[in-house]
C-alpha positions in Angstrom: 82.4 78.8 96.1 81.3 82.7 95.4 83.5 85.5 95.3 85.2 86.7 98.7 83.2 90.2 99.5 86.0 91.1 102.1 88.0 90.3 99.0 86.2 92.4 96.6 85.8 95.5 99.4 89.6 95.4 99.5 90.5 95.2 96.4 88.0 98.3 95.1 89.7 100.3 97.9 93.2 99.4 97.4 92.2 100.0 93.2 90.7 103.6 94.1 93.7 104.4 96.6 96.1 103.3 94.0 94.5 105.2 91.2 94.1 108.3 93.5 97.9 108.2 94.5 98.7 108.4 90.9 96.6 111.1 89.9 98.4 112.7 93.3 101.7 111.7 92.1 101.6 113.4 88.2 99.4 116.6 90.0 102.5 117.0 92.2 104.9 116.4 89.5 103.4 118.9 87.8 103.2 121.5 90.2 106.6 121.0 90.9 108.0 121.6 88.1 106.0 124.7 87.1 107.8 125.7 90.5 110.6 125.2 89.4 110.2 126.6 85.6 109.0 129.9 87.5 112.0 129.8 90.1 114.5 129.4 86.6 112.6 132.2 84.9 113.1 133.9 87.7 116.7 133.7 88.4 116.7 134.1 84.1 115.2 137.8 85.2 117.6 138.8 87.4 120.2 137.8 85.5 118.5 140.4 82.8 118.3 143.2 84.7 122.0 142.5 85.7 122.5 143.0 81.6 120.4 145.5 81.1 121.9 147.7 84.2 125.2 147.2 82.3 124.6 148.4 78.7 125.4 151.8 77.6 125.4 153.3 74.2 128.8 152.7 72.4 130.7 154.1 70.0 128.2 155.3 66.5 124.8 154.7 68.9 125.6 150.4 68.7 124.8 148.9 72.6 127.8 147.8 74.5 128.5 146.2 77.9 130.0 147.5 81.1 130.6 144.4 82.3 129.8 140.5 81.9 128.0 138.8 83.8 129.7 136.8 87.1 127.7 133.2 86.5 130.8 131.5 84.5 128.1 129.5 82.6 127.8 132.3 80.3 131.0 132.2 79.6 131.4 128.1 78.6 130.8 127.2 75.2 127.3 125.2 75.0 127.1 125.2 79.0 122.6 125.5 78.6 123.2 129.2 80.0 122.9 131.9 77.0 122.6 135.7 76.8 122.1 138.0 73.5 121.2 141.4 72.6 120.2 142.7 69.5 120.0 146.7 68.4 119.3 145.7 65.0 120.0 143.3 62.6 123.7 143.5 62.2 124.2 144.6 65.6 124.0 141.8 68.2 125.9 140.8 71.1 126.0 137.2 72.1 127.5 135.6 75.4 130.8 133.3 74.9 128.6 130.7 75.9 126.5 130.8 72.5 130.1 130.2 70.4 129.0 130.7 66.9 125.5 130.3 66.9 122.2 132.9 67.3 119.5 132.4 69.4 116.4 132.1 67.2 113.2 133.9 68.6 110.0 134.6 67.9 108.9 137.9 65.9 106.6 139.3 68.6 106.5 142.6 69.6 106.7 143.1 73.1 106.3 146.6 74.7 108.8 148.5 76.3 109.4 147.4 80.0 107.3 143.8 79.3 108.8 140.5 80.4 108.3 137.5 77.5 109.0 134.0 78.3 109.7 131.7 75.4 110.7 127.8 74.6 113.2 127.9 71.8 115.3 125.7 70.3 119.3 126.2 71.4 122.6 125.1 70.5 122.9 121.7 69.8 119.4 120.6 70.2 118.7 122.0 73.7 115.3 122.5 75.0 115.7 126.1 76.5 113.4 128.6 78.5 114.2 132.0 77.4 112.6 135.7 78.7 113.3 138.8 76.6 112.6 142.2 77.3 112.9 145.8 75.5 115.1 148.5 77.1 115.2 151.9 75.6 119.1 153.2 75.7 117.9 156.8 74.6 118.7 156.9 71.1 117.8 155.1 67.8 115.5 151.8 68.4 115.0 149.7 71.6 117.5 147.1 72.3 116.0 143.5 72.9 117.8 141.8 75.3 117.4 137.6 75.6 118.2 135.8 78.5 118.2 131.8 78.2 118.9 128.4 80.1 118.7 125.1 79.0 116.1 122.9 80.5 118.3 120.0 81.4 118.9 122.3 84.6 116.2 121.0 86.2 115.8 117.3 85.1 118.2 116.4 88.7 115.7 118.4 90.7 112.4 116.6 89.1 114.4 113.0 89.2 115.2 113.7 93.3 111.7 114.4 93.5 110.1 112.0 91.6 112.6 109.7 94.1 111.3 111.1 97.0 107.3 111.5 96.1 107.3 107.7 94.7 109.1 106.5 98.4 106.4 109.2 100.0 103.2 108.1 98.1 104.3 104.2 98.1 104.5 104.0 101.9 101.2 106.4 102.1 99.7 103.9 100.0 100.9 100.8 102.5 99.3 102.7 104.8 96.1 103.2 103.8 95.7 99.5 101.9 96.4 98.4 105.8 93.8 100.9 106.9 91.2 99.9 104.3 92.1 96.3 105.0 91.2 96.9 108.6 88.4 98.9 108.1 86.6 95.6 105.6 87.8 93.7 108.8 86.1 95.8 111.5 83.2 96.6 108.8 82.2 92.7 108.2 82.8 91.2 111.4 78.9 91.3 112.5 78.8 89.0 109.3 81.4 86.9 110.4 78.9 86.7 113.6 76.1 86.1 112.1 78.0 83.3 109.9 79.4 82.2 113.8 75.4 82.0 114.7 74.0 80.3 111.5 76.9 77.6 112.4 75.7 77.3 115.8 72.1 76.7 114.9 73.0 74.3 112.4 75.1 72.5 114.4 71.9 72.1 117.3 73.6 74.2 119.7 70.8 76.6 119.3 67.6 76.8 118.5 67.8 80.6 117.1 70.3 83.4 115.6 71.6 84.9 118.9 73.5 88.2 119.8 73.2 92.1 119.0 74.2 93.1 115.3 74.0 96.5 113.3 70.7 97.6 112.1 72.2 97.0 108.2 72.4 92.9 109.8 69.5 92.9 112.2 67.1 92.7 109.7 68.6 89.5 108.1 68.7 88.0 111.2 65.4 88.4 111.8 64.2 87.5 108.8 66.5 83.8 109.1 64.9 83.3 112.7 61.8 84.1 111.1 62.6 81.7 108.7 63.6 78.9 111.0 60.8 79.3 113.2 58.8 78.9 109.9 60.3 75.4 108.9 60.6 73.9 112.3 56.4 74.8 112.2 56.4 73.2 109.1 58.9 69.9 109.9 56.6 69.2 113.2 52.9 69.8 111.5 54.2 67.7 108.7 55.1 64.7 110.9 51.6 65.2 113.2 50.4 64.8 109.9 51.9 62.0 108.5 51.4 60.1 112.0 48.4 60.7 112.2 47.6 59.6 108.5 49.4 56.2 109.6 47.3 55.7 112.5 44.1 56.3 110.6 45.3 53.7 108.1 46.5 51.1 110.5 43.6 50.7 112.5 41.6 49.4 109.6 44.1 47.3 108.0 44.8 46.0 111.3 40.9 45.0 111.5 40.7 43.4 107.8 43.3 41.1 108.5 42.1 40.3 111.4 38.5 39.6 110.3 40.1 37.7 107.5 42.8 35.5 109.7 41.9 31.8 110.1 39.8 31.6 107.1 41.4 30.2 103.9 38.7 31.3 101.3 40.2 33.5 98.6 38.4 36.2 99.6 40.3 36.5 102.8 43.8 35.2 101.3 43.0 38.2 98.9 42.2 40.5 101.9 45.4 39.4 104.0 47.9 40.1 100.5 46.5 43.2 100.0 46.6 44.6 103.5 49.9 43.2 104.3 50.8 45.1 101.0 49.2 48.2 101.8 51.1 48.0 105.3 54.0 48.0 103.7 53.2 51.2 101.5 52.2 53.0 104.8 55.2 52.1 106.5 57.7 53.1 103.6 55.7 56.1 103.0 55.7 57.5 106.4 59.0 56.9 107.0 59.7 59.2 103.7 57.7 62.0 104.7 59.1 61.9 108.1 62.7 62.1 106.9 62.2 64.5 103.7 61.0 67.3 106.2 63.9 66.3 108.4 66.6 66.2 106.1 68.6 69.6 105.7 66.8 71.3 108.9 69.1 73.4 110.8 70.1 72.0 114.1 69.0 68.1 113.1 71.7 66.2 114.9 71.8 62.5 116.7 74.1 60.5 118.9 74.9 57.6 116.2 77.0 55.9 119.2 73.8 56.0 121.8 71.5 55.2 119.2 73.3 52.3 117.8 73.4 50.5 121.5 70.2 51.6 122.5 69.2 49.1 119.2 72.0 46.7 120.2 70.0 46.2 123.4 66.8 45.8 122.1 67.4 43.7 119.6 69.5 41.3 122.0 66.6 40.9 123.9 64.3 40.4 121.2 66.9 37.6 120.0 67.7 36.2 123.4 66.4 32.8 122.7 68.4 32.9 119.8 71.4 33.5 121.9 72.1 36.3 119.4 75.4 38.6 120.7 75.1 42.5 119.1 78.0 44.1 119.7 79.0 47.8 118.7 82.6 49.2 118.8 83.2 52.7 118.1 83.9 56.3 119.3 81.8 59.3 119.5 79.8 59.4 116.0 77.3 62.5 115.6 74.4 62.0 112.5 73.8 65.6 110.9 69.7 64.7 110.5 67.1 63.1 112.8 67.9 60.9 115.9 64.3 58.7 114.4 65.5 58.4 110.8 68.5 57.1 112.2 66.9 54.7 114.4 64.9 54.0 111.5 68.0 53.0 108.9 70.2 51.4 111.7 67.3 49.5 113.1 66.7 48.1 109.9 70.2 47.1 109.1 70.5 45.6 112.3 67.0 43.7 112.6 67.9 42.2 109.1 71.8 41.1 110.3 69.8 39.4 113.6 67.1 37.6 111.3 70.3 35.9 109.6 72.8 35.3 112.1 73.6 32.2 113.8 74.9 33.6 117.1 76.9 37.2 116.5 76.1 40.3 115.0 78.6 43.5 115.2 77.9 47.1 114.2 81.2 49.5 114.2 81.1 53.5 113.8 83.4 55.9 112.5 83.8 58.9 111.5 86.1 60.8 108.2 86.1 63.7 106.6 82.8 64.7 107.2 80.8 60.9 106.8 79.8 58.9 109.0 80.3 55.2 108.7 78.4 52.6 109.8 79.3 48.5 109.4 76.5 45.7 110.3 78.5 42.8 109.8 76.4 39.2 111.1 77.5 35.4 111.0 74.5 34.2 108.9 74.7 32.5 105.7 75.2 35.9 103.9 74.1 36.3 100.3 75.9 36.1 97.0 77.4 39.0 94.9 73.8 38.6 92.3 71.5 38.6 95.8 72.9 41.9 97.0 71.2 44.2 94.8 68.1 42.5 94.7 67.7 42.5 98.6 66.9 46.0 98.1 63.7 45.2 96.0 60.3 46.9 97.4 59.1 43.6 99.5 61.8 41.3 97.9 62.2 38.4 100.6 65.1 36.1 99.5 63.6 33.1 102.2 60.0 33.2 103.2 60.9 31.2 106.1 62.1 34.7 107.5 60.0 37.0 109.2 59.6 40.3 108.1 58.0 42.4 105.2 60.9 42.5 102.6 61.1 46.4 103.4 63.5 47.2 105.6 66.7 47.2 103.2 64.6 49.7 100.9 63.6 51.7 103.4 67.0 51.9 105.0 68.1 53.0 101.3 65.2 55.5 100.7 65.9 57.3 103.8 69.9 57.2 103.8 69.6 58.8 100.0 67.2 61.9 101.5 70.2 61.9 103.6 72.6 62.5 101.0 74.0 59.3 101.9 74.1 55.5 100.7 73.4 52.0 101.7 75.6 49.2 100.2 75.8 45.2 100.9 79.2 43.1 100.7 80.5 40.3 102.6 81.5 39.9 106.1 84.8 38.9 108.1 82.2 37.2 110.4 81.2 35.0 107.5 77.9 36.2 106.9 76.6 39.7 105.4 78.2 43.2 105.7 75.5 46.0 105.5 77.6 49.7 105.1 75.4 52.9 105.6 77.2 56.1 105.2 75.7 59.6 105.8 76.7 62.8 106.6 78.3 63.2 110.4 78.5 66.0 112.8 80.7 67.1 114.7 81.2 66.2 118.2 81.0 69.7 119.2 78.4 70.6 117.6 79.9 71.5 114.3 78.3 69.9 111.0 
C-alpha cells in the first residue's frame, strides 16, 4: 500500500511550522537579549554620568570623587558591578568592588564626550559589558572613566524568557499542526468522495462517478466515467462478438454432424469426432472471452444464493426421472464478477455432481473474509485421490457411459482462475464427490 498523501501533507506542514517556530524562537531570543544588553548599557550610562557629575580635581591636579555611588554592588568585592577612572598611568581610581585587580581595556581613542561600549574580560573570569567615556576636568589630560557589569546579570532574564517563549511557541505550534491537520482534512475530502464514488460503482450500486467535486477533481472524474463508459462499450461489443462468432460456428457443425449421423463409414465417424471436438473448442472458448472481459469490470456483481437455486431447479427437473434431490443451504452470498460466468462454473459443478449421483446432490454457500465458498457435494460413486486431477483434463471423461463432453470441470476451472479464484475436488460426507469453487465475494451491500 502507497504512501498516505494526507499523511505526507501533514507531515510537510507540521515539518515547515516546526522549522519556522525555531527560526521564530532564536530571532526572538536574539532580539531579546540585544534588548536587554542595550537596557544594561544603559543603566551602565547613567551610572557614569552619576561618576562623572561627582569628580573634581584633587589635590596636585589627580581626579577625586565627591561621593560613591549608591548601588551597593559597587561596593562588594567581585559582585559583576565595577567602576574605574584613570588620569594617567599611576593615577587610577577603582570601585571596592574591583578589590585588587584593574580593568583591562582596549587602547582606543575615543573623543571627548563619546560613549564606547566594550566586552572585556573581569575579575575572575567574568564576561563583562563595559562603556567608557572622556571627561575633561579642566586641567592636565582627560580623565577616562569605565563603567562595567558582568553579564551573568542577565542570564535569569533570558532563562525566564526562553521558559516562557518555548511554553508560548510549543502551544502556537499545537495550534497550528491541529489547523494544518484540519485544513489536509477539509482540503482532501472531495477525494475521500470520489474514493466513496469509485466504491459505489465498483460495488454495482452505480453505473457512474456521481456528485459535484472541485474543478482540481472534476476533471478526474470525468476522465474515470469516461473511462468506464469506455470499457463497459468494450465488455458488451466483445461479448456480441464472441456470440455471434459461436453462432456462426454452431450452425455448421451442427449440420456436419447431422449429415454424418446414422452412417458408420469413416468418413462420417471422422466428421462426427472432429465436430464434436471443435464444439467443444467453441464452447470453452467463448466462455473465456466472455468472462476475461468480465472479470475486474466495475460494478460486476451476482446473487450466488439466487443463482445457485435457480440451477438447483433446473437441474432437478432435468433429473426428475432420476429422482435426483438438489438441495442448497446457505445465506446471502454476493459473486464480485458476472451473474453468467457464475451460472456458467456453478452449472457445471452441479450438472457434473447430478450425472454421478444416485439420488442427492447438495450445494452450500458461504462467505469469509472477502471469498466466497461454494461446496457441490453428490452421493455418486465419487472418484479416487489419482482421478481428481485428471477430471480436469480438456475432454477427459472418466466413464463414457456418462453424458457429456468432458469439459465442464475445465471450463469451470478456466473461468474461476480469470476470476482470481480456484476450483478443487475432494471427497464427500454424502459419500460421493465434493467439488469446492472459491472466488471473490461481494458484499451484501453492495461493498466488494
Amino acid at each position: 500500500m502507497g504512501e498516505s498523501l494526507s499523511r505526507r501533507l501533514l507531515l510537510g506542514a507540521v515539518l515547515w511550522i516546526a522549522a519556522a517556530l525555531v527560526l521564530a524562537g532564536f530571532g526572538l531570543t536574539a532580539l531579546f537579549r540585544q534588548h536587554v544588553e542595550a537596557a544594561l548599557e544603559a543603566r551602565l550610562a547613567n551610572d557614569l554620568d552619576g561618576l562623572a557629575a561627582a569628580l573634581e580635581p584633587g589635590d596636585g591636579g589627580a581626579p577625586a570623587l565627591s561621593r560613591n555611588l549608591p548601588d551597593p554592588l559597587y561596593e562588594r568585592p567581585y559582585s559583576g558591578r565595577y567602576w574605574q577612572i584613570e588620569a594617567a598611568p599611576a593615577e587610577r581610581l577603582r570601585s571596592r568592588s574591583l578589590w585588587d585587580a584593574v580593568l583591562a581595556l582596549p587602547n582606543d581613542e575615543p573623543a571627548r564626550g563619546e560613549l564606547h561600549r566594550h566586552r572585556i574580560a573581569g575579575p575572575a573570569g567574568q564576561d563583562l559589558i563595559a562603556v567608557e567615556r572622556r571627561v575633561d576636568l579642566g586641567a592636565g589630560a582627560p580623565v577616562r572613566i569605565t563603567v562595567a557589569a558582568s553579564r551573568a546579570e542577565l542570564d535569569p532574564a533570558l532563562a525566564d524568557f526562553a521558559r516562557m517563549l518555548a511554553a508560548s511557541l510549543g502551544l502556537l505550534g499545537l495550534g497550528l499542526a491541529g489547523a494544518a491537520a484540519l485544513q489536509v482534512r477539509v482540503g482532501l475530502q472531495p477525494l475521500a468522495r470520489l474514493r466513496a464514488a469509485l466504491a459505489a460503482l465498483r460495488a454495482g450500486r452505480t453505473q457512474r462517478i456521481e456528485g459535484v467535486f472541485p474543478s482540481e477533481v472534476a476533471p478526474l472524474a470525468d476522465d474515470l466515467n469516461a473511462l468506464v463508459a469506455h470499457d463497459q462499450a468494450l465488455v458488451a461489443r466483445a461479448r456480441v462478438q464472441a456470440a455471434d462468432l459461436a453462432h456462426g460456428l454452431k450452425t455448421p457443425l451442427a449440420i456436419l454432424a447431422n449429415e454424418a449421423e446414422g452412417r458408420d463409414d469413416r468418413l462420417a465417424q471422422a466428421v462426427r469426432s472432429q465436430a464434436a471436438a471443435m464444439q467443444r473448442h467453441v464452447d470453452r472458448h467463448l466462455a473465456r472471452a466472455r468472462a476475461a472481459s468480465a472479470a475486474g469490470l466495475p460494478g460486476a456483481r451476482a446473487d450466488a444464493l439466487d443463482v445457485a437455486r435457480g440451477l438447483a431447479r433446473t437441474l432437478a427437473k432435468l433429473n426428475r426421472e432420476r429422482m435426483i434431490a438438489v438441495d442448497v443451504e446457505g445465506g446471502p452470498a454476493w459473486f464480485a464478477g458476472d451473474r453468467e460466468d457464475l451460472g456458467e462454473m456453478l452449472g457445471n459443478l452441479m450438472d457434473n455432481a447430478c450425472k454421478w449421483a444416485r439420488g442427492r446432490v447438495l450445494v452450500r454457500l458461504a462467505v469469509a473474509e472477502g471469498r466466497l465458498a461454494v461446496t457441490v457435494d453428490d452421493d455418486g460413486p465419487g472418484l479416487a485421490p489419482a482421478q481428481r486431477e485428471a477430471a480436469f483434463a480438456r475432454g477427459a471423461r472418466l466413464d463414457e457411459t456418462v453424458a457429456g463432453s468432458g469439459l465442464g470441470l475445465a471450463i469451470a476451472r478456466e473461468l474461476a482462475e480469470l476470476y482470481g479464484g480456484r476450483v478443487a475436488l475432494d471427497g464427500a460426507p454424502l459419500g460421493g464427490l465434493r467439488a469446492v469453487l472459491n472466488l471473490p465475494a461481494a458484499a451484501a451491500g453492495g461493498g466488494a
